[in-house]
C-alpha positions as CSV (number, residue, x, y, z in Angstrom):
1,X,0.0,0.0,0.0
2,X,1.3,3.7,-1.2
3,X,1.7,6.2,1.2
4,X,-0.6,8.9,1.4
5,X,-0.1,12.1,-0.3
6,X,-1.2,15.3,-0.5
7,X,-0.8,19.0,-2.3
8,X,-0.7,20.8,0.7
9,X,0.1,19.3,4.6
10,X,0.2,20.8,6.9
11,X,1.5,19.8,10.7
12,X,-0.5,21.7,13.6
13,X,-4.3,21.8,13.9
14,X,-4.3,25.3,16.3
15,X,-5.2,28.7,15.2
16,X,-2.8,28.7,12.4
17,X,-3.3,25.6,11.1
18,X,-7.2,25.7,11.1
19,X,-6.9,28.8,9.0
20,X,-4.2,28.1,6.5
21,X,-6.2,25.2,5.5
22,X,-9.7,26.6,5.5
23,X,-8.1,30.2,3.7
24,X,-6.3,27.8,0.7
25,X,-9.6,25.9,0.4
26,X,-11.2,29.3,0.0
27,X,-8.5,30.1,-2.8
28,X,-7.9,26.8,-4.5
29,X,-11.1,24.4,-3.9
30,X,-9.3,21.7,-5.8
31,X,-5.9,20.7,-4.3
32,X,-5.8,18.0,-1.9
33,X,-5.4,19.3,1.9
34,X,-4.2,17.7,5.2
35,X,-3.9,18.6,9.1
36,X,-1.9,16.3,11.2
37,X,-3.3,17.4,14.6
38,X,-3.5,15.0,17.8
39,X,-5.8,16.7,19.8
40,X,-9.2,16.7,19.7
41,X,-10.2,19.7,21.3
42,X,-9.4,23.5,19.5
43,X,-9.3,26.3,22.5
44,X,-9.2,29.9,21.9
45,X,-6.3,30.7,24.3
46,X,-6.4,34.6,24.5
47,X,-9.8,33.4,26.9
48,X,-8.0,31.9,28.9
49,X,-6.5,34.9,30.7
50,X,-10.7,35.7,31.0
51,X,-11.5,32.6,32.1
52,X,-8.6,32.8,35.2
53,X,-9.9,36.2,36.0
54,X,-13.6,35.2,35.9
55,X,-14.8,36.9,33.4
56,X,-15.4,34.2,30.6
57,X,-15.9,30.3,31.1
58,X,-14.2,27.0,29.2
59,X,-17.4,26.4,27.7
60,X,-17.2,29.8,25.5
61,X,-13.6,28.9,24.8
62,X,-13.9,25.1,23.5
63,X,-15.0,23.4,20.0
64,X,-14.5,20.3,18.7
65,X,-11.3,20.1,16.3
66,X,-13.2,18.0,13.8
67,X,-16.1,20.3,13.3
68,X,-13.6,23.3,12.3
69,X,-12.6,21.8,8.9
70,X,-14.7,20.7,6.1
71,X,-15.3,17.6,4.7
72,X,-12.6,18.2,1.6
73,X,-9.7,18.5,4.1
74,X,-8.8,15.7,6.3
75,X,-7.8,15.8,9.8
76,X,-5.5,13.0,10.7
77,X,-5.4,12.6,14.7
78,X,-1.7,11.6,15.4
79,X,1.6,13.6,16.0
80,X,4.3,14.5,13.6
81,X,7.1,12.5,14.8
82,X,9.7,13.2,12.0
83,X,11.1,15.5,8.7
84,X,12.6,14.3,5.8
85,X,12.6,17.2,3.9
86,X,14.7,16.4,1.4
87,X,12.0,13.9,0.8
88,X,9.3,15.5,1.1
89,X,7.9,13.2,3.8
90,X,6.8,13.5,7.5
91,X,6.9,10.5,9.5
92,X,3.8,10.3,12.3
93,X,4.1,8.6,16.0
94,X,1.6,6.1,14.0
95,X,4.4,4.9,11.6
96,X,2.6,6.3,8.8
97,X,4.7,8.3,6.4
98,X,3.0,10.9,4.5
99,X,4.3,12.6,1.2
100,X,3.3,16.5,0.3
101,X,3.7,19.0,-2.0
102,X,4.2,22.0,0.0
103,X,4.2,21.5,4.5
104,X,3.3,24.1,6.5
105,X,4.7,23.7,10.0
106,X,2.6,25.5,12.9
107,X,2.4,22.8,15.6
108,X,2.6,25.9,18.1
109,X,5.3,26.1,21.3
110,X,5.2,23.8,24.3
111,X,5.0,24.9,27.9
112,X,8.5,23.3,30.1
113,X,6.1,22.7,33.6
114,X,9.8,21.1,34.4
115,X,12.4,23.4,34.1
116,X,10.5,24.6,37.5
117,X,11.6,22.8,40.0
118,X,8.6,21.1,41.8
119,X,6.4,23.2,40.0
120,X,4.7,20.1,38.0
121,X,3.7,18.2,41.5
122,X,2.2,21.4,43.4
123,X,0.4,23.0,40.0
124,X,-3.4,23.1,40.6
125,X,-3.4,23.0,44.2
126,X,-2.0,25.4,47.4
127,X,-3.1,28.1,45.5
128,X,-0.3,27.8,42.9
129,X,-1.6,28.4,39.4
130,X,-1.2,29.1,35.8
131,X,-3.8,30.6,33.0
132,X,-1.4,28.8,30.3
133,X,-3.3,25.3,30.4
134,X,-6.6,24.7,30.0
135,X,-6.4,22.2,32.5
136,X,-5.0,24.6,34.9
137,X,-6.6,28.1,34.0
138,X,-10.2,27.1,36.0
139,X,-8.2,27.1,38.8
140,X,-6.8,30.1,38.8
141,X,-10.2,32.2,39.3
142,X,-10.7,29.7,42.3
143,X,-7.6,30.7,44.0
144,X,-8.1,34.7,42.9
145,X,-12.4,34.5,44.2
146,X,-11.5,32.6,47.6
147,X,-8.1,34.5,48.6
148,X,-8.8,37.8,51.4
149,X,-5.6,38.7,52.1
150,X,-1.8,38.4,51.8
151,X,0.9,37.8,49.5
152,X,-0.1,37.0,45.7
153,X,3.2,36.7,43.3
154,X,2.9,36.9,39.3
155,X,5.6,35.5,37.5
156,X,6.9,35.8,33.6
157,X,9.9,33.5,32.7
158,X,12.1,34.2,29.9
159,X,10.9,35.1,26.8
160,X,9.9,34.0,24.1
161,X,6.2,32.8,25.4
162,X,3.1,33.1,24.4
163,X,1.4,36.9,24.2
164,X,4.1,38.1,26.6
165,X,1.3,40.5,28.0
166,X,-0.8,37.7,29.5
167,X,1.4,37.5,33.0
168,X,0.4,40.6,33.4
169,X,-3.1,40.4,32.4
170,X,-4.3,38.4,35.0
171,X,-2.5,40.2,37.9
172,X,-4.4,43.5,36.6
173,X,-7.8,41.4,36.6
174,X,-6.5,40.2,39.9
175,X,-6.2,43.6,41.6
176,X,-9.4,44.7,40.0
177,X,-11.0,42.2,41.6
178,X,-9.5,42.9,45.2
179,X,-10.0,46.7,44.7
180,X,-13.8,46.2,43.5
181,X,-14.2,43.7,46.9
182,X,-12.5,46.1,49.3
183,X,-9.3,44.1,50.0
184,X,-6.9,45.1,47.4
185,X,-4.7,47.5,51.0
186,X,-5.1,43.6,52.2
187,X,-2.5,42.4,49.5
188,X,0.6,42.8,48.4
189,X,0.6,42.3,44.7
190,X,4.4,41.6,43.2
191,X,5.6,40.7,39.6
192,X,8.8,39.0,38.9
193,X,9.6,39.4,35.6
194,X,12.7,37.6,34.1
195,X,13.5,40.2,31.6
196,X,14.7,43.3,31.7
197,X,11.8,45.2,30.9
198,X,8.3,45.6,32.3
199,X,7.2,44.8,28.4
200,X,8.8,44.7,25.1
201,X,7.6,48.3,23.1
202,X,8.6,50.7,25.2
203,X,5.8,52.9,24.3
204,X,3.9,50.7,25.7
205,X,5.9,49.6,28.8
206,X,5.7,52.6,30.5
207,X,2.0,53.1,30.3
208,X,1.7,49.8,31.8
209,X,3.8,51.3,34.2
210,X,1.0,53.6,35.3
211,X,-1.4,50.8,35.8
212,X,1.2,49.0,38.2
213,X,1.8,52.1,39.9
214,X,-2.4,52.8,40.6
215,X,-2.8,49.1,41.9
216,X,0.0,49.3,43.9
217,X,1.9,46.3,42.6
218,X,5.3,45.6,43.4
219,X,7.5,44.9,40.2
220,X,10.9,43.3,40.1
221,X,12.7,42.8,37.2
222,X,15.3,40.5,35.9
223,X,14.0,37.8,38.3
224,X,13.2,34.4,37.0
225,X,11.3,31.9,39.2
226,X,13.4,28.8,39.3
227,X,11.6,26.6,41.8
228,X,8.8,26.7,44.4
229,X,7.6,24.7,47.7
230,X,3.9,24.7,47.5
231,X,3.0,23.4,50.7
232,X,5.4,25.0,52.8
233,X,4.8,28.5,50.4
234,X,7.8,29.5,49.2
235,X,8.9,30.1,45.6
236,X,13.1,30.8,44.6
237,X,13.9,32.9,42.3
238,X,17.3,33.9,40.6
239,X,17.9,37.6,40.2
240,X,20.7,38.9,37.4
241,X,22.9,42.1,38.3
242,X,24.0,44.4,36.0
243,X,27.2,42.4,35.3
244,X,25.3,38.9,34.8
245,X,25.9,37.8,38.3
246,X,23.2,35.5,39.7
247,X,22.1,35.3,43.2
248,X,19.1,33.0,44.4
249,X,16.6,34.5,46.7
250,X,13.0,32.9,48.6
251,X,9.7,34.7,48.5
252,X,6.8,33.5,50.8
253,X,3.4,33.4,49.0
254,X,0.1,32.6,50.0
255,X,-1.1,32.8,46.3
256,X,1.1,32.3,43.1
257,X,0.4,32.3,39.2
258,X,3.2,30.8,37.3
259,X,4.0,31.7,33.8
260,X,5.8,27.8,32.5
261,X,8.8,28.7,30.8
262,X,8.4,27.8,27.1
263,X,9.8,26.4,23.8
264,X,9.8,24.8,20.3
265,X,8.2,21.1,20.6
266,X,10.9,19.0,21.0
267,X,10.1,17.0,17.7
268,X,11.1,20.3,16.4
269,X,13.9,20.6,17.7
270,X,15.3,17.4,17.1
271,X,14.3,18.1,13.0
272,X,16.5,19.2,10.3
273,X,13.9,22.6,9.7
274,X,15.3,23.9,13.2
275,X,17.7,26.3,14.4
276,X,20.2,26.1,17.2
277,X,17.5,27.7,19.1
278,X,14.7,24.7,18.3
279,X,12.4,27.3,16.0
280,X,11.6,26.9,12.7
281,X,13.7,29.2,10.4
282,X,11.9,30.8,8.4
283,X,12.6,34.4,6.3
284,X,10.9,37.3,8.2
285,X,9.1,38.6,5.4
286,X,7.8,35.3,3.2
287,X,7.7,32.9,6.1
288,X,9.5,30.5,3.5
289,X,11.6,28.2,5.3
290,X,15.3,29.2,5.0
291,X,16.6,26.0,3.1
292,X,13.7,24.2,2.1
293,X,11.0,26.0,-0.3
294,X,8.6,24.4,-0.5
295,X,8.0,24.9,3.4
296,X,6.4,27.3,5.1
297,X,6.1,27.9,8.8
298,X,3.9,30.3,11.3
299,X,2.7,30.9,14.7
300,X,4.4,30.4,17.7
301,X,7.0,27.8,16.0
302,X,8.7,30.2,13.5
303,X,12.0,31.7,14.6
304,X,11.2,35.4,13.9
305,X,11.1,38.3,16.5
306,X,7.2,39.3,16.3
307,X,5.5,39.0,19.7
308,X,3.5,35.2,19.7
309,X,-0.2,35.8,19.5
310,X,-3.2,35.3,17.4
311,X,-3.3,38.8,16.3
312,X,0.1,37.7,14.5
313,X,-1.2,34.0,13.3
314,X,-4.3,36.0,11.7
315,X,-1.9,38.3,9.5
316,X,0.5,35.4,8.6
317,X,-2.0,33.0,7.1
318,X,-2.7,35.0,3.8
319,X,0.9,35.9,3.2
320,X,1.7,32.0,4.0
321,X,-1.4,30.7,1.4
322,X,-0.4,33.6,-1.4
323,X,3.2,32.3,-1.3
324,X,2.5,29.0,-1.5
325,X,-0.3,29.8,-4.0
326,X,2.5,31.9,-6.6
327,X,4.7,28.6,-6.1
328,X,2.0,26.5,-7.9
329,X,2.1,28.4,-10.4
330,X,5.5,29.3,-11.1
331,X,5.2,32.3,-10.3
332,X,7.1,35.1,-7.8
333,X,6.3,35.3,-4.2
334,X,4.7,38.9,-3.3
335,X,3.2,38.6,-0.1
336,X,5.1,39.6,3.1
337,X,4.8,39.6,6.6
338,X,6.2,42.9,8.6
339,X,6.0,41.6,12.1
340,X,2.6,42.6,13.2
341,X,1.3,41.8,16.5
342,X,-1.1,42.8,18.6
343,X,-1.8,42.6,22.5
344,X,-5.2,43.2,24.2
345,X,-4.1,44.0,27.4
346,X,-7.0,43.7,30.4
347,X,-5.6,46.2,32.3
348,X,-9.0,46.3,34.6
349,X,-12.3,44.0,34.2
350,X,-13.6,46.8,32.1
351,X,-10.9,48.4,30.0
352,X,-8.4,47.1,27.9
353,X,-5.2,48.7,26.5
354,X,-5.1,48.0,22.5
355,X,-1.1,47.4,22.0
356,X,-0.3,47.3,18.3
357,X,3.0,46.6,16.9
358,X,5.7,44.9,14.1
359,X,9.1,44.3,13.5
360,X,11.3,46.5,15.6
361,X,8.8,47.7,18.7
362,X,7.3,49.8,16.1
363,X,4.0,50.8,17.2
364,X,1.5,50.3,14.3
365,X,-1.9,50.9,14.9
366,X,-5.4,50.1,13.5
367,X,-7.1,53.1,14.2
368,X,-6.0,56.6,13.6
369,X,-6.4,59.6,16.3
370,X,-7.0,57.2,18.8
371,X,-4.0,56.7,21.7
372,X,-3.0,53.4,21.9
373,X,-1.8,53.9,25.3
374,X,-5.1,54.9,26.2
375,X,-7.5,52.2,28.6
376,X,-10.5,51.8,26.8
377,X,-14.2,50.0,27.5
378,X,-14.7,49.5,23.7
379,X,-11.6,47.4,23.6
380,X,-13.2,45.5,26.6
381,X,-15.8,44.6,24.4
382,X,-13.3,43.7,22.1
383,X,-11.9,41.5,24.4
384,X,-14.9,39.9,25.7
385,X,-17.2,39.7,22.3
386,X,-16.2,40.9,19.4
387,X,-12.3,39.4,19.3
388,X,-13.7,35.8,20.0
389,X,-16.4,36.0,17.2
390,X,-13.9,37.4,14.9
391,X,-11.8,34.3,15.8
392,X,-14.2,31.7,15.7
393,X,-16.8,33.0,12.9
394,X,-14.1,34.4,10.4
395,X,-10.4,33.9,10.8
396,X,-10.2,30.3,11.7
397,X,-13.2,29.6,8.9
398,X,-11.0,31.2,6.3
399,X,-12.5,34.7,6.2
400,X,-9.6,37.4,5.7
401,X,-10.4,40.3,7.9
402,X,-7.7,43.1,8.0
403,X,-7.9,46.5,9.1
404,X,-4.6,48.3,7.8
405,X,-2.5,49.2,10.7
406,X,0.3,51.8,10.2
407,X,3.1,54.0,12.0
408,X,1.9,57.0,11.3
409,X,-1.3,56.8,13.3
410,X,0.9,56.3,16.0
411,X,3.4,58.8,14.9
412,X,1.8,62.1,17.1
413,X,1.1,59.8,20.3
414,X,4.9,58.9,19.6
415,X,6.5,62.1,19.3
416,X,4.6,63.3,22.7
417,X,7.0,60.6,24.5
């Protein structure tokens, strides 16, 4: 028996790979399409940061994998286990080998619960929690609803993670809650932030800066949660100096969300489309793989410098299909790719900060005269209706949506810095 083949495979059933498969079979509805996915639930993660803060449930942020692709693109349920690019095969945990055309590679990042130590056996229980797992994000408006009083620590490991603003998110629904309950003088709120910056676009950073400062929260940079005790209460971090010198220090808690370091899968890795760094290398502008072209990555998996969120999946899907699209027929690749991101940040449980940006911290965004900077109810909305049915109703079913974002809107709001 012949192994199967197909035009266009493509590894990872998440956001990106939904879309790239349901935006080619809106542009080509004859080529033969596959996504390798195991899983057979598809979650909307930016929810989940909602969900820990109670302001949205699982239920709103779950569908069935199956029921997100049409019948004339089949979903095979196993794991990509191996490339043989040169090939032009993938090798699944099954044993099947499968033969393509064109692969697209967006099996997302994977969260290292390990490189914490003890993390893994205390997760999901004395009040140590994460939003980054939807087995673990529930939990996390249990610990934030039933705590009065004390010590509640927010950590961010290094990056690159998933939307680097969601460590902060939740501590800002966090302290909205307390304040809106009375108790927020009952706490002390404190970030520990592995980097060296509060976030990424300075623009941005230091009117995030303003929210910390009205909470009250405690912010320490360059501080990188290593391990934690969760019965006794304690978590160790290591703190960097100036000249790279490490110390270890301990931090008593009585609540804790943890931000799981995170990387490249580690079939990634171990693959010939990886860097040293485990990503697939891809060109910033096409997304064509470096060496091989007829690959393509996106999402969290790709080794460019873009911030990881769905904002950025949703502009990388039509430059990804166009590419591919040219290839088939011989002709030049036009579509690029400039780095855009954007972050919702919940910066209280009824505004949200609108950060928009590319390559570079520029700050691009999608609608002129208004400051970015500025917390804003309609962006609440945003992030409570309008950004999931956007998700769910249009970008994963293929639907391109885009609303031009550009440097010059910014440009005034910039040069008042």
């Amino acid at each position: 028996m012949s192994n199967p083949s197909y035009s266009l495979l493509i590894i990872g059933g998440g956001a990106a790979g939904v879309s790239v498969a349901n935006n080619m079979r809106k542009q080509n509805s004859k080529i033969s399409i596959a996504v390798v996915e195991p899983s057979e639930k598809h979650y909307y993660q930016p929810g989940f940061t909602l969900i820990g803060g109670g302001a949205y449930t699982m239920k709103q942020a779950v569908r069935n994998e199956a029921d997100l692709l049409p019948a004339s693109v089949t979903l095979i349920k196993d794991y990509a286990e191996s490339f043989q690019p040169d090939d032009n095969t993938v090798t699944l945990r099954s044993g099947t080998t499968i033969s393509y055309d064109y692969l697209v590679v967006c099996p997302g990042l994977q969260l290292d619960w390990y490189k914490i130590e003890g993390l893994q056996e205390t997760l999901g229980k004395n009040n140590v929690c994460s939003n980054y797992s939807a087995e673990t994000t529930e939990y996390t408006w249990e610990c934030i609803s039933n705590i009065q009083s004390g010590t509640a620590i927010f950590t961010q490991p290094p990056v690159p993670i998933k939307c680097a603003g969601a460590p902060q998110k939740i501590m800002y629904l966090a302290a909205d809650r307390f304040r809106k309950k009375g108790i927020l003088k009952q706490f002390s709120i404190e970030f520990y932030n592995a980097g060296p910056v509060l976030f990424s676009v300075p623009f941005f950073a230091k009117a995030l800066s303003k929210v910390i400062t009205e909470y009250g929260i405690k912010a320490q940079l360059n501080c990188n949660l290593v391990a934690i005790n969760g019965e006794n209460k304690i978590a160790t971090f290591e703190a960097t100096d100036a000249e790279g010198k490490k110390e270890r220090f301990e931090k008593s808690f009585d609540m804790i969300h943890v931000t799981p370091p995170q990387s490249a899968p580690d079939f990634i890795k171990q693959s010939p489309l990886a860097n040293e760094a485990g990503w697939v290398t891809v060109q910033d502008n096409t997304l064509q793989h470096t060496k091989y072209p007829n690959i393509f990555g996106l999402g969290d998996v790709i080794s460019t410098s873009n911030a990881k969120t769905a904002a950025a999946v949703r502009k990388q899907v039509p430059v990804v299909v166009d590419n591919i699209l040219s290839l088939m027929n011989n002709a030049a690749m036009t579509a690029g790719y400039d780095g855009y991101s954007s972050c919702p940040l919940t910066t209280s449980l009824s505004t949200v900060m609108l950060a928009e940006f590319s390559y570079g911290g520029k700050v691009t965004p999608s609608f002129p005269i208004m400051d970015p900077r500025k917390n804003r109810r309609l962006w609440w909305w945003g992030k409570i209706v309008g950004f999931p049915w956007l998700y769910w109703e249009l970008m994963l079913k293929g639907s391109r949506i885009d609303a031009p974002h550009r440097e010059s809107y910014a440009k005034k709001f910039v040069n008042e810095e």
